[in-house]
C-alpha positions in Angstrom: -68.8 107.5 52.7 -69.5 105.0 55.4 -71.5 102.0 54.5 -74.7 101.6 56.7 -77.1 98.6 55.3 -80.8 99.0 54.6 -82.1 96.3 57.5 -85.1 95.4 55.3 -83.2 95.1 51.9 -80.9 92.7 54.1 -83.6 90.5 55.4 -84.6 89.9 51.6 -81.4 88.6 50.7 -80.9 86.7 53.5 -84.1 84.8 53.2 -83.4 84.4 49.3 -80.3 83.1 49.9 -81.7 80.8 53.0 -83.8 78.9 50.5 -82.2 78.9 47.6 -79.2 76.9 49.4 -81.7 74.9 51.6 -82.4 71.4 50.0 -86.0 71.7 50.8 -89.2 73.6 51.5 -88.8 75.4 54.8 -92.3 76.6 57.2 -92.2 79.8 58.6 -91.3 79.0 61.9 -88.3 77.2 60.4 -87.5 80.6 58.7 -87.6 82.7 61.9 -85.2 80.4 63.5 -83.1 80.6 60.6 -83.4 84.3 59.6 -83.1 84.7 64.3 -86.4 87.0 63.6 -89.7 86.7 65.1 -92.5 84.4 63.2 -94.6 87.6 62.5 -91.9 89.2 60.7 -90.7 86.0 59.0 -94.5 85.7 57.8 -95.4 89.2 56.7 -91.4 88.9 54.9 -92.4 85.4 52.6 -95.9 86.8 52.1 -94.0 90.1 50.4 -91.2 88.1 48.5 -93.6 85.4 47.3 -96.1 88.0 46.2 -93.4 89.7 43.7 -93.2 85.8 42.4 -89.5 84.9 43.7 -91.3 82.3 46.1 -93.8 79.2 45.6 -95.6 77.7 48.2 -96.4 73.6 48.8 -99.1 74.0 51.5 -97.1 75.4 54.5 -93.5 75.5 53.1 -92.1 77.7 50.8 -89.3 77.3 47.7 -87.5 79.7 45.4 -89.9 79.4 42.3 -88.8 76.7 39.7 -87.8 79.1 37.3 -84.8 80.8 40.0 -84.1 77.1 41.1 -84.1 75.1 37.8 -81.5 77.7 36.6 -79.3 76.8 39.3 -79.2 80.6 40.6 -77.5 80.8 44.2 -76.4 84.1 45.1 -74.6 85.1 48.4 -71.5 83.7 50.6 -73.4 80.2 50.9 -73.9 80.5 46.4 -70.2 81.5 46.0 -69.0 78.2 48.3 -71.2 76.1 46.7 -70.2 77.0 43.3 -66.5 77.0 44.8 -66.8 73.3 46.2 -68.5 71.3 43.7 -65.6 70.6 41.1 -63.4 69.7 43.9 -66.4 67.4 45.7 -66.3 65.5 42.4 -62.8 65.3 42.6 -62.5 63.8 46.0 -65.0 61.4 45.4 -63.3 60.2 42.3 -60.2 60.0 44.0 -61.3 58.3 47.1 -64.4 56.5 45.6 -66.2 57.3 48.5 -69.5 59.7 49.2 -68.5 63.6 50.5 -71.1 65.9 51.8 -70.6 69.6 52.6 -72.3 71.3 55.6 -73.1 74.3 57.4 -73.8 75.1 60.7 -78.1 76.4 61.4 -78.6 79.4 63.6 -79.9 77.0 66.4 -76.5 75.0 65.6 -77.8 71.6 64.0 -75.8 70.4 61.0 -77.7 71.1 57.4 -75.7 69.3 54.6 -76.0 71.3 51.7 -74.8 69.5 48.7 -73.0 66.0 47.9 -71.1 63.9 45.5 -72.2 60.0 46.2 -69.9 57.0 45.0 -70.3 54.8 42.4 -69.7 52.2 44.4 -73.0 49.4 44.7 -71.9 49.7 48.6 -72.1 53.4 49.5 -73.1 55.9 51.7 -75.8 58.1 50.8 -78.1 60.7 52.9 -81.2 62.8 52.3 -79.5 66.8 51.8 -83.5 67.8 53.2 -83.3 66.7 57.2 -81.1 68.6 59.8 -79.0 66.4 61.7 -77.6 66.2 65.3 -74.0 68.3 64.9 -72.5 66.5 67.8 -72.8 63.2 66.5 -71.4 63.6 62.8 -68.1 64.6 61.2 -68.9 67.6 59.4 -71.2 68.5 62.6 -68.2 68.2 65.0 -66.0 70.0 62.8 -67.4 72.8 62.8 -68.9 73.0 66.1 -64.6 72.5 66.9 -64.2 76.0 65.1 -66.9 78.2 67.3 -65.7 81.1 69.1 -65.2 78.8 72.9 -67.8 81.3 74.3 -70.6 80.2 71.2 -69.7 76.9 71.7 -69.6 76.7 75.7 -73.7 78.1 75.0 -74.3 75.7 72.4 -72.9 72.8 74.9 -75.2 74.2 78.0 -78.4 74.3 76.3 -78.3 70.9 74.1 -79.3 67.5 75.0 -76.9 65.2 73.9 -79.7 62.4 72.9 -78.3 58.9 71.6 -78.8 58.1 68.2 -77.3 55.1 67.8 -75.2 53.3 70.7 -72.1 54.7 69.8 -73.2 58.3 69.8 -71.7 60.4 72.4 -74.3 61.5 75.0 -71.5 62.7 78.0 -70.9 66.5 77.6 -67.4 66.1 79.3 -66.5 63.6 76.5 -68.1 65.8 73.7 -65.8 69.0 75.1 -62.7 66.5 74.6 -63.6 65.2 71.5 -64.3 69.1 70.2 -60.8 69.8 72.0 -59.0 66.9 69.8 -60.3 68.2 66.5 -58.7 71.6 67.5 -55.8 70.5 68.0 -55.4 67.6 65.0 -57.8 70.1 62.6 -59.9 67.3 61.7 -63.0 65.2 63.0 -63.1 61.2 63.0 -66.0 59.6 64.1 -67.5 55.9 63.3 -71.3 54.7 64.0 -72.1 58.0 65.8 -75.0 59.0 63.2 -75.4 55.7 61.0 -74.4 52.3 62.5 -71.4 50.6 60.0 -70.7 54.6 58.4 -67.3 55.5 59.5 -66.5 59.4 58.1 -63.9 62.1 58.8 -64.5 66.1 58.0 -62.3 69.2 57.5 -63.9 72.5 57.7 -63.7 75.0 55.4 -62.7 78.6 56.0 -63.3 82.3 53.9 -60.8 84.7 53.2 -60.7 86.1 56.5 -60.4 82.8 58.1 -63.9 82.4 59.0 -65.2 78.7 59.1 -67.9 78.9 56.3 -68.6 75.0 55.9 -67.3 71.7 56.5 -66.3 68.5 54.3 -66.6 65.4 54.9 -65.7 61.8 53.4 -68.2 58.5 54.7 -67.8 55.2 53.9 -68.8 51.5 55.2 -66.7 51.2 57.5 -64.5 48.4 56.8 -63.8 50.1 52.7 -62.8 53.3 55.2 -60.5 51.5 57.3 -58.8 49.9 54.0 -58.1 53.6 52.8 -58.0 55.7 55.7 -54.4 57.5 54.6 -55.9 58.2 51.2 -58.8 59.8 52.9 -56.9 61.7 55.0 -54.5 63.4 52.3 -57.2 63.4 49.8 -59.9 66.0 52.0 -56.7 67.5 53.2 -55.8 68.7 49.8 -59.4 69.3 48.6 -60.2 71.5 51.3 -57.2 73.8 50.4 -58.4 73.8 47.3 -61.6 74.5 47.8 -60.4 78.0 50.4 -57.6 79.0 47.7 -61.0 79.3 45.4 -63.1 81.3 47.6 -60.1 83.4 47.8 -60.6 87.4 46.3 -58.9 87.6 43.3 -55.3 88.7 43.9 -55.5 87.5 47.2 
């Protein structure tokens, strides 16, 4: 018997799964771009999930309800890497002694760092998980902007503004398609001052059974403690990365 999903039941879980991986409160409109629905639909959708008590609201945001969230309940592709990564997050950052943050790519193709391990260090890198950032100027951004299908990517490159965050950013779309070509070819992003001025950080994504990039990881540190260790970086999110795909492997796979 062919498989043929119920749409609806779909939407559900996708908009379960949305928040309950999402570090914070998301609006409706941030849903429909998400969810790639209309706002309507995205409305009349939260107003039916939250009604059978799976949703809370803070005035125009909604949450999966303390109880789902406080039990650490993830479910979905995004649930299973999660659960997948963190043991191996803690294990890079002990090995390293630098912050790692894992990230996934938003429909509308801005970086959303959904979990991270931060060092012990009194000088470390730390970031809020709640706030989207730029995917062309960070590590974890570029690396998985690298592992598009060219045609996504080619769309993604004609329709964004390539806005300077700090002076170091890269604002030239002939630079950025280099840059993206480089981490195809070495399989890893390298970037310093881009997002943070004095943050130097290098990424790794992440890819699913089928070979699918499902996340990125990345390692950031001041930059002179990076430079110190760069080679331990390196072979450190090299290995943890493997690690982390030979986990979300099927079993027997």
């Amino acid at each position: 018997m062919r498989f043929s999903p119920v749409k609806s039941a779909t939407r559900v879980l996708d908009l379960l799964e949305l928040l309950a991986t999402h570090p914070a409160a998301l609006r409706i409109k941030d849903i429909a771009a998400e969810l790639d629905i209309p706002q309507s639909s995205a409305s009349m959708l939260v107003a039916t999930v939250e009604h059978r008590g799976y949703l809370e609201r803070d005035a125009d945001r909604y949450r999966i309800t303390r109880e789902l969230s406080e039990s650490g309940w993830v479910a979905g592709k995004r649930g299973v890497m999660l659960r997948a990564a963190r043991p191996h997050m803690q294990k890079l950052t002990e090995i390293t002694g630098e912050s790692c943050f894992l990230g996934v790519l938003t429909r509308t193709h801005m970086l959303q760092c959904v979990e991270k391990v931060v060092s012990q260090s009194s000088l470390r890198y730390d970031a809020d998980l709640r706030a989207p950032r730029a995917a062309y100027a960070t590590t974890n951004g570029l690396a998985l902007l690298a592992a598009l299908p060219a045609d996504e990517f080619e769309r993604f490159l004609g329709n964004v503004n390539l806005d300077a965050i700090t002076p170091h950013t890269i604002t030239s779309k002939p630079k950025l398609r280099a840059e993206i070509e480089k981490v195809r070819r070495e399989g890893f992003s390298e970037l310093r001052d881009t997002h943070v001025v004095g943050a130097w950080g290098l990424a790794r994504a992440i890819h699913d059974a089928t070979g699918v990039a499902v996340a990125s990881l990345c390692v950031i540190a001041p930059s002179d403690r990076f430079k110190q260790k760069a080679k331990l970086v390196h072979e450190a999110l090299h290995q943890v990365c493997r690690d982390i795909e030979q986990s979300l492997q099927p079993p027997g796979g």
